[in-house]
C-alpha positions as CSV (number, residue, x, y, z in Angstrom):
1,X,8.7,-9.4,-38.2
2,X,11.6,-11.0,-36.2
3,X,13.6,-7.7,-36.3
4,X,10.5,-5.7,-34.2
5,X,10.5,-8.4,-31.6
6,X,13.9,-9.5,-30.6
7,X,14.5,-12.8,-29.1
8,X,16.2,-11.1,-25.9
9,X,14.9,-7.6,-26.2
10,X,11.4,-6.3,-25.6
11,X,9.0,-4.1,-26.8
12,X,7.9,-1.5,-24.9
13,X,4.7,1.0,-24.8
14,X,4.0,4.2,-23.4
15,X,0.4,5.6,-23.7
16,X,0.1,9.2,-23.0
17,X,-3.4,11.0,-23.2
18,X,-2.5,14.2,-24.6
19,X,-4.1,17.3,-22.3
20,X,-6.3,14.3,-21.0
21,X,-9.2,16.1,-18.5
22,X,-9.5,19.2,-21.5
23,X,-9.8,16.3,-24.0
24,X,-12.4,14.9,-22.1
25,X,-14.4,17.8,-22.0
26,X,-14.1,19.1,-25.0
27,X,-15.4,15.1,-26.2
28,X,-18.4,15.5,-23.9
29,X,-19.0,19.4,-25.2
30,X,-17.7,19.8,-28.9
31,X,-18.3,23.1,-28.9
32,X,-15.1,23.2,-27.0
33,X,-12.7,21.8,-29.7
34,X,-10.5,23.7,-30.9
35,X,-11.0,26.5,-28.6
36,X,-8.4,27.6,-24.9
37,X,-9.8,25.8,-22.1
38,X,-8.3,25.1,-18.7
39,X,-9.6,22.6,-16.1
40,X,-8.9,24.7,-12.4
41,X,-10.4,24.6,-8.8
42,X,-12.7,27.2,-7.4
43,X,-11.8,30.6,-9.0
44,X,-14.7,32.7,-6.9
45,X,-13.5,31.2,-4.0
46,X,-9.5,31.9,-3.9
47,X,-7.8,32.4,-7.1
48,X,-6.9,28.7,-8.4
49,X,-4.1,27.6,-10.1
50,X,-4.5,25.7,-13.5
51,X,-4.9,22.0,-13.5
52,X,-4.0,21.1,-17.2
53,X,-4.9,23.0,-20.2
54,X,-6.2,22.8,-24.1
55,X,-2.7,22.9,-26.4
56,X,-4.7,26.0,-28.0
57,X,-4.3,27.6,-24.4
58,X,-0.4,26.2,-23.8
59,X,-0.2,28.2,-27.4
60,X,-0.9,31.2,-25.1
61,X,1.7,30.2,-22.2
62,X,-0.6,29.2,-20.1
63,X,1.0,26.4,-18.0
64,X,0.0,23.6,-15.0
65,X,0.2,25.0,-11.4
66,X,-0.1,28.6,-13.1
67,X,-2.7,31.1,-11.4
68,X,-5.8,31.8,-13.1
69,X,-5.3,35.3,-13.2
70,X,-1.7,35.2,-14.9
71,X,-3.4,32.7,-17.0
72,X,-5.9,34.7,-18.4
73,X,-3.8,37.7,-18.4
74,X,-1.8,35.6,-21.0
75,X,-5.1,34.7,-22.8
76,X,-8.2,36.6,-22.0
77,X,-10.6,34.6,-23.9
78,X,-9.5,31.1,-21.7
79,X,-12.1,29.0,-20.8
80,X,-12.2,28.0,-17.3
81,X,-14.5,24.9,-16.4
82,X,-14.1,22.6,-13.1
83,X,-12.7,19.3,-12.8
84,X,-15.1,16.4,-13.2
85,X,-13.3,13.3,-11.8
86,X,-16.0,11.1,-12.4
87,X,-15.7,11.6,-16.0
88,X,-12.3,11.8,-16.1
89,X,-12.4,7.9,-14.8
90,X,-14.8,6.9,-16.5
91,X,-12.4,7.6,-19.8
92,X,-9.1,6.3,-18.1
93,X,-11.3,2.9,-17.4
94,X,-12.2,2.8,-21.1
95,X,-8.7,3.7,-22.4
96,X,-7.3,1.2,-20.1
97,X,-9.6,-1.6,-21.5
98,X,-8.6,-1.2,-24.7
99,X,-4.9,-1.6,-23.8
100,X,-5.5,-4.7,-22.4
101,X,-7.3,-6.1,-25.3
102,X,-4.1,-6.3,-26.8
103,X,-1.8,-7.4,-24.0
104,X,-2.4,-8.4,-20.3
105,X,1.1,-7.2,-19.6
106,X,-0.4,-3.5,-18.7
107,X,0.9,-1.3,-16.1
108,X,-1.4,2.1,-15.0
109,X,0.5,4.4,-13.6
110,X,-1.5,7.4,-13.4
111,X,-5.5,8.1,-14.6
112,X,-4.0,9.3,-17.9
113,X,-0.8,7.0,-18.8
114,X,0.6,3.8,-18.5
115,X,2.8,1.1,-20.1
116,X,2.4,-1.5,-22.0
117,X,4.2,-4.9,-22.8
118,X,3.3,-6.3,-26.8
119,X,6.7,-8.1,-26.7
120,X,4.4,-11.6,-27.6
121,X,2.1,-10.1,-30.0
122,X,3.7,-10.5,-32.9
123,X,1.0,-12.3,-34.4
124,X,-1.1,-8.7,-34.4
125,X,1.4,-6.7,-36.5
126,X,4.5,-4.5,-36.3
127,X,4.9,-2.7,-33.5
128,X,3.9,0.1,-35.2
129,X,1.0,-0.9,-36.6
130,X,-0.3,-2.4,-33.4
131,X,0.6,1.6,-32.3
132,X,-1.4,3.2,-35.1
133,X,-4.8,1.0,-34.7
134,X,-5.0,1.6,-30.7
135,X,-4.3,4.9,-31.1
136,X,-7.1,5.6,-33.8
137,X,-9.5,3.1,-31.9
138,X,-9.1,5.8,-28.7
139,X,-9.6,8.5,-30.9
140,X,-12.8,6.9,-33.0
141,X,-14.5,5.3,-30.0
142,X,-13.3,7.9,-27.2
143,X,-13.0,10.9,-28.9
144,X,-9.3,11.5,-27.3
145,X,-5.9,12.4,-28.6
146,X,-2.6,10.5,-27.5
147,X,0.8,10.0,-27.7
148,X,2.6,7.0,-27.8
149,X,6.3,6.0,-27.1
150,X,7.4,2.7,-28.8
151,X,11.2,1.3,-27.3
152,X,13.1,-1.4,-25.6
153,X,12.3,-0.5,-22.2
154,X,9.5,1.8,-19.9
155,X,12.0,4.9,-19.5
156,X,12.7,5.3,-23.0
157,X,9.4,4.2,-24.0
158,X,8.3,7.4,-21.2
159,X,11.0,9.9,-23.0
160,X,9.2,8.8,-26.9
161,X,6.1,9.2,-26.1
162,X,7.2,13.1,-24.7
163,X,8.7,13.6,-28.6
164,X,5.4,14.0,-30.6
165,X,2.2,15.8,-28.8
166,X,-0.4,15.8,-29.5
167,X,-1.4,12.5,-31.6
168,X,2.1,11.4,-32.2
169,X,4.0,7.9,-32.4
170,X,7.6,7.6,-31.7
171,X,9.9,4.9,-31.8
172,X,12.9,5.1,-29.2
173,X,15.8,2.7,-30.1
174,X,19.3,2.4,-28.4
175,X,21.1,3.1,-31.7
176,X,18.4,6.4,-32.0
177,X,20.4,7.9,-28.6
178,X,22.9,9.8,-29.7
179,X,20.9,11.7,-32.4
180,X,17.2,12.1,-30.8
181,X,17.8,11.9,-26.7
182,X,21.3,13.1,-25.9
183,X,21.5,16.5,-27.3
184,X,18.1,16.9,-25.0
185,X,18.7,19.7,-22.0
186,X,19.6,17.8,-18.9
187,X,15.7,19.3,-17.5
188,X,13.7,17.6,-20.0
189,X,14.8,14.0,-19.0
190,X,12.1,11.8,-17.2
191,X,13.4,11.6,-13.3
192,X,15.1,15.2,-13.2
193,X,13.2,18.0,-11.9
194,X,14.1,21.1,-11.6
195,X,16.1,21.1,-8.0
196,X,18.1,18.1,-9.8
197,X,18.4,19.7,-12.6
198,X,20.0,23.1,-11.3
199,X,22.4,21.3,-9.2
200,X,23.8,19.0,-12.4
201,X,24.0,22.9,-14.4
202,X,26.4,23.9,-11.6
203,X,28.9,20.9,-12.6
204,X,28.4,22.2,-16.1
205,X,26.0,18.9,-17.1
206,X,23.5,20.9,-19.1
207,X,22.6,17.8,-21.6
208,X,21.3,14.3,-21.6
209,X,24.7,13.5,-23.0
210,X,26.7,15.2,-20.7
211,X,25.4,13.0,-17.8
212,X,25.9,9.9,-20.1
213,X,29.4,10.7,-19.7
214,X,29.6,12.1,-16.2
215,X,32.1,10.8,-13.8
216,X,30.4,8.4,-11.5
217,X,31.6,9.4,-8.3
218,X,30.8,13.3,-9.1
219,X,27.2,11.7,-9.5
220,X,26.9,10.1,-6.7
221,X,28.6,12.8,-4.6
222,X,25.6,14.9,-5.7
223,X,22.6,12.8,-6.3
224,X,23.8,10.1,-4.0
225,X,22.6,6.1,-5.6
226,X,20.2,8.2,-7.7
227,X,23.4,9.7,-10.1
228,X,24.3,6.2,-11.3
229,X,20.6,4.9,-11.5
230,X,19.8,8.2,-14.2
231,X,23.0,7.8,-15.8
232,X,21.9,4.2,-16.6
233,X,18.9,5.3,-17.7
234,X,20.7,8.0,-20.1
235,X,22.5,5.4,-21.9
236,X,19.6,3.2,-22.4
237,X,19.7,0.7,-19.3
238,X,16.7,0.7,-17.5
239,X,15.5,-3.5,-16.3
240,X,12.4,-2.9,-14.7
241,X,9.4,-4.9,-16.2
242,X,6.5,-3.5,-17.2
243,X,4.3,-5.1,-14.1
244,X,0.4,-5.0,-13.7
245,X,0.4,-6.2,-10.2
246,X,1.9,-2.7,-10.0
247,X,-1.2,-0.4,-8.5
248,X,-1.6,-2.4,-5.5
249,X,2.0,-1.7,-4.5
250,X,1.4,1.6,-2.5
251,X,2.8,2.3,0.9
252,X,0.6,5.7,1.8
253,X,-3.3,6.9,1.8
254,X,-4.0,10.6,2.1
255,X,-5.7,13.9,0.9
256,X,-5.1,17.4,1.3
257,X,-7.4,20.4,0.7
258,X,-6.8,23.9,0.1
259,X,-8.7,26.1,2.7
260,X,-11.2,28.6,1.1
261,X,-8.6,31.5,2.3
262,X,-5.3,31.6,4.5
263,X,-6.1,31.1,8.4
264,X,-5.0,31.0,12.0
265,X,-8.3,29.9,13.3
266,X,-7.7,26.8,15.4
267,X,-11.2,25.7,15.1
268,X,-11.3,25.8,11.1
269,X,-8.3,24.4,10.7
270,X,-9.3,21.5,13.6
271,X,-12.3,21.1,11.1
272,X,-10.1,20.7,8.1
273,X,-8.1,17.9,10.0
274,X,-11.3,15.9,11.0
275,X,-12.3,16.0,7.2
276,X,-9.1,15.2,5.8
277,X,-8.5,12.6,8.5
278,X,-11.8,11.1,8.2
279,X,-11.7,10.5,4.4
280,X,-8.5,9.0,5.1
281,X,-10.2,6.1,7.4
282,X,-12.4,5.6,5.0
283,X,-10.4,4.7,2.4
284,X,-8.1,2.5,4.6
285,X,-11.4,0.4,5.5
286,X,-12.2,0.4,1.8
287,X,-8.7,-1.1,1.0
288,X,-8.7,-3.7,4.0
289,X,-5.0,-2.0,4.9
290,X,-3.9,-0.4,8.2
291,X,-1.0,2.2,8.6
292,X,1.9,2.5,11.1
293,X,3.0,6.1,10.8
294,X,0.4,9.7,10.0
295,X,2.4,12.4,8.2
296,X,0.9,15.9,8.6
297,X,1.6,18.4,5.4
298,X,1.3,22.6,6.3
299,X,1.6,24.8,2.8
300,X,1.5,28.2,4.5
301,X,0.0,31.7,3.4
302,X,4.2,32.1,1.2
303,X,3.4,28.3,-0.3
304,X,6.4,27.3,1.8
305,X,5.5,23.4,2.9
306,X,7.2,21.2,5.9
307,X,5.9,17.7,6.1
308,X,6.2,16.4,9.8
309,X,5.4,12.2,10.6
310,X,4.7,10.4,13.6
311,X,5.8,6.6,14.0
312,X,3.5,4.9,15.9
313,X,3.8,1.5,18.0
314,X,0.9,-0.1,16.5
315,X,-1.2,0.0,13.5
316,X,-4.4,2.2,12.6
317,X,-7.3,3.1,10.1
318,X,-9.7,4.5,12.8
319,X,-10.7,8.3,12.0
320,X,-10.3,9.5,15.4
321,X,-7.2,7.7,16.1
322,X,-5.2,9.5,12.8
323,X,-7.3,12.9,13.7
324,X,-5.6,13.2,17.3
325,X,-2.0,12.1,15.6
326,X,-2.4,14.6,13.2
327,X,-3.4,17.6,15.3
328,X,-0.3,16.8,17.7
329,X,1.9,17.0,14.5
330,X,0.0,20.4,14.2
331,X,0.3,21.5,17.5
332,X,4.4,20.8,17.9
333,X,5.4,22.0,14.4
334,X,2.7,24.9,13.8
335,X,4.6,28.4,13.8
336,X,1.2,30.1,14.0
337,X,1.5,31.9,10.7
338,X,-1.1,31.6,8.2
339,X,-2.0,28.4,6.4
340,X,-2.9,27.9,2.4
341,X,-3.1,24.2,2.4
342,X,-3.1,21.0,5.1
343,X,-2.4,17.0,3.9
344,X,-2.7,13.6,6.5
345,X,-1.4,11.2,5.1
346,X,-1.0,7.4,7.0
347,X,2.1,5.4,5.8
348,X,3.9,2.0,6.2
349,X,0.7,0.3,5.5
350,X,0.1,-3.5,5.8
351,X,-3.4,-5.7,4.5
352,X,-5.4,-6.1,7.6
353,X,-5.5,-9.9,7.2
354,X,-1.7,-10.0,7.7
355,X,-1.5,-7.7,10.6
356,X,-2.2,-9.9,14.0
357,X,-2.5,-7.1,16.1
358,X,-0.9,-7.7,19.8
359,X,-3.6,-6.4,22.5
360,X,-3.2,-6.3,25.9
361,X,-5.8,-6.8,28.6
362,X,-6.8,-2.9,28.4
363,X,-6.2,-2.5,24.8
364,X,-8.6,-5.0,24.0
365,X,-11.2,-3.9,26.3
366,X,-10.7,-0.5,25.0
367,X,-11.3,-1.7,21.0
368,X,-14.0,-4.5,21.9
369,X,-16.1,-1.5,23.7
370,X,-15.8,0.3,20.4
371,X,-16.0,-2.2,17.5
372,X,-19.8,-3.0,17.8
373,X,-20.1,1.0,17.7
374,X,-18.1,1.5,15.2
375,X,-19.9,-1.4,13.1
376,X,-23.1,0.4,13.6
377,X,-22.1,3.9,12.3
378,X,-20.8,2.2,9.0
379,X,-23.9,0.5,8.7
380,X,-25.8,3.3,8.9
381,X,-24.2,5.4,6.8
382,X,-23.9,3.0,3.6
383,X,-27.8,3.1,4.3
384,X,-28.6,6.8,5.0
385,X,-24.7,8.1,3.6
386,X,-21.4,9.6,4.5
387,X,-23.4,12.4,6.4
388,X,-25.2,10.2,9.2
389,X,-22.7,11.2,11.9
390,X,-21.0,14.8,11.4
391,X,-19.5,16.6,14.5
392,X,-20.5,20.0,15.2
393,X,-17.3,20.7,14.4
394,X,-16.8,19.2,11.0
395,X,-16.7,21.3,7.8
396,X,-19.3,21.2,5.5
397,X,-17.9,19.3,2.1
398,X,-17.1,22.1,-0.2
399,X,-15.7,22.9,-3.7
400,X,-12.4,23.4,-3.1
401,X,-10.1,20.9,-5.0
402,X,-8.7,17.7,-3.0
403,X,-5.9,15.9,-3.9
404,X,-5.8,12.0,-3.6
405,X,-2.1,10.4,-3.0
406,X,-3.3,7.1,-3.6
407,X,-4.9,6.6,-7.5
408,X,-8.2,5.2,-6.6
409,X,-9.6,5.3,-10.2
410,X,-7.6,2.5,-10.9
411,X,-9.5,0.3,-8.4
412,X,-12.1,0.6,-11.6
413,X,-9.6,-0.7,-14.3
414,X,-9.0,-4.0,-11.8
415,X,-12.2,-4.9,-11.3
């Protein structure tokens, strides 16, 4: 057993679900199995773009972030069904359970994936064999496929787990480099998109290997500290531990939502804003954090984005407060073209208890006037609910997707 758990090495798992929110339907509806479904937003409202999708539809080149109609112009019989987040939890909560049944030592790092450190648990097997019984245990009891990486550290362990979908196992050792990871194309390595990636082609770096033995100073003239950090991670270095204090290191809270079709109106896209900035607030309060600086994010009507922040003197979580910092964001950087798609988001945030915030005389006039207001509105609405108090000019909620920056379904898996 000593040779699968080295005295100075470790051992190292990533858990993938494979096509995880089509998995989960298809377990709650079996009629699915085996058939092209794709999870999307609200197709009768806008045409959507495609979630995640069955490997039956990939089959079909239907692909994430695709429109629906190209999609089911590639497969006509595709099954479109919503996303259901609260079932989608509910599975990542279960899944992550029965990780840490084996080890504490696990890290979430997204609703469908996450490390995994069996480095002291040689008493329950092999590494593979620990590998094989989790992964038929998620299967029996959950009904789900996955992948999983086996290797000496969390990047490699990413890049095995990638090598065998759906329902595969693949061990990733240092001495397996040359043959299985460095003839890869330079675009399939974990931390290269595609931006990266182009500009690596143009200094004729089309392979995992060819980085591995890239000159260090041409990498760093192009991807700045980043080149020598992937090259690293190329040849097999990669030190970071697998940490499950992990989730609760996040330094931003925010949502964006697509509008229901492209706009100019000032007043529905002031709406928007008061939505997105109030669900914001809420979930500040909820996390007992503050924030320092609001970022406002414009995708307009040619899905061309600019991101514009604000640092701010003082720290916030008050709806109102990020609402007005966000519209002035709007109002300096707006062009007055259409917009697809806006995003607040509140950075540089700090726990509440260890923020002593320094008021002045008017200052704290001006917050003791509104606290006992502000107490009362929260306490009526966790009695009567989030619609208690709703301007006349705030949106009605309604079915177009939202994104969350922050992963909030692992609050679930911590508790």
């Amino acid at each position: 057993m000593s040779k699968w758990y080295p005295k100075k090495g470790r051992v190292i798992f990533h858990v993938d679900m494979n096509s995880f929110y089509a998995s989960v339907e298809a377990a709650y509806d079996p009629s699915l199995k085996g058939k092209p479904l794709a999870i999307a937003g609200n197709p009768e409202e806008r045409r959507g773009i495609i979630v995640t999708s069955s490997y039956e539809a990939r089959a079909k080149g239907v692909k994430t972030t695709m429109p629906i109609w190209e999609a089911k112009r590639l497969c006509p019989n595709l099954i479109i069904m919503r996303p259901n987040f609260e079932r989608y939890r509910k599975a990542s909560s279960e899944m992550f359970k029965m990780l840490a049944e084996i080890t504490p030592y696990v890290q979430p790092v997204s609703i469908d994936e996450g490390y995994m450190d069996i480095t002291g648990c040689e008493a329950l097997g092999a590494p593979l064999e620990i590998a094989n019984r989790l992964q038929q245990r998620i299967h029996d009891e959950l009904d789900l496929p996955c992948s999983i990486g086996i290797a000496p550290n969390k990047f490699l362990a990413k890049m095995a787990s990638d090598m065998k979908k759906p329902m595969g196992i693949t061990v990733l050792r240092l001495r397996d480099l040359p043959m299985k990871l460095w003839p890869l194309p330079i675009g399939e390595m974990y931390g290269i998109g595609a931006k990266t990636a182009e500009k690596l082609n143009k200094v004729d770096i089309t392979t995992i290997h060819d980085l591995v033995e890239a000159d260090i100073y041409l990498l760093k003239r192009i991807l700045g500290i980043n080149g020598e950090r992937l090259q690293n991670r190329a040849k097999g270095i990669d030190t970071r531990s697998v940490d499950p204090d992990a989730i609760y290191d996040f330094k931003s809270i925010g949502n964006s939502q697509t509008l229901p079709e492209d706009t100019t109106d000032d007043l529905v896209i002031k709406q928007l804003l008061r939505k997105l900035s109030r669900k914001v607030s809420d979930r500040l309060k909820r996390k007992e954090v503050v924030g320092q600086n609001v970022q406002l994010m414009i995708r307009f009507h040619d899905r061309k984005t600019i991101t514009r922040s604000k640092k701010l003197s003082t720290y916030i979580d008050e709806d109102d407060t990020i609402f007005n910092y966000a519209y002035a964001l709007l109002d300096q950087h707006w062009n007055g073209t259409p917009i697809r798609l806006l995003g607040v988001t509140v950075q540089d945030l700090q726990e509440k208890k260890a923020i002593a915030q320094q008021l002045n005389l008017f200052t704290y006039e001006h917050e003791a006037k509104k606290e006992k207001l502000y107490e009362t509105m929260e306490q009526l609405t966790e009695k009567y609910g989030e619609k208690t108090f709703k301007n006349g000019y705030q949106l009605e909620d309604n079915s177009q997707p939202r994104t969350s920056f922050q992963k909030d379904y692992l609050d679930d898996y911590r508790k």
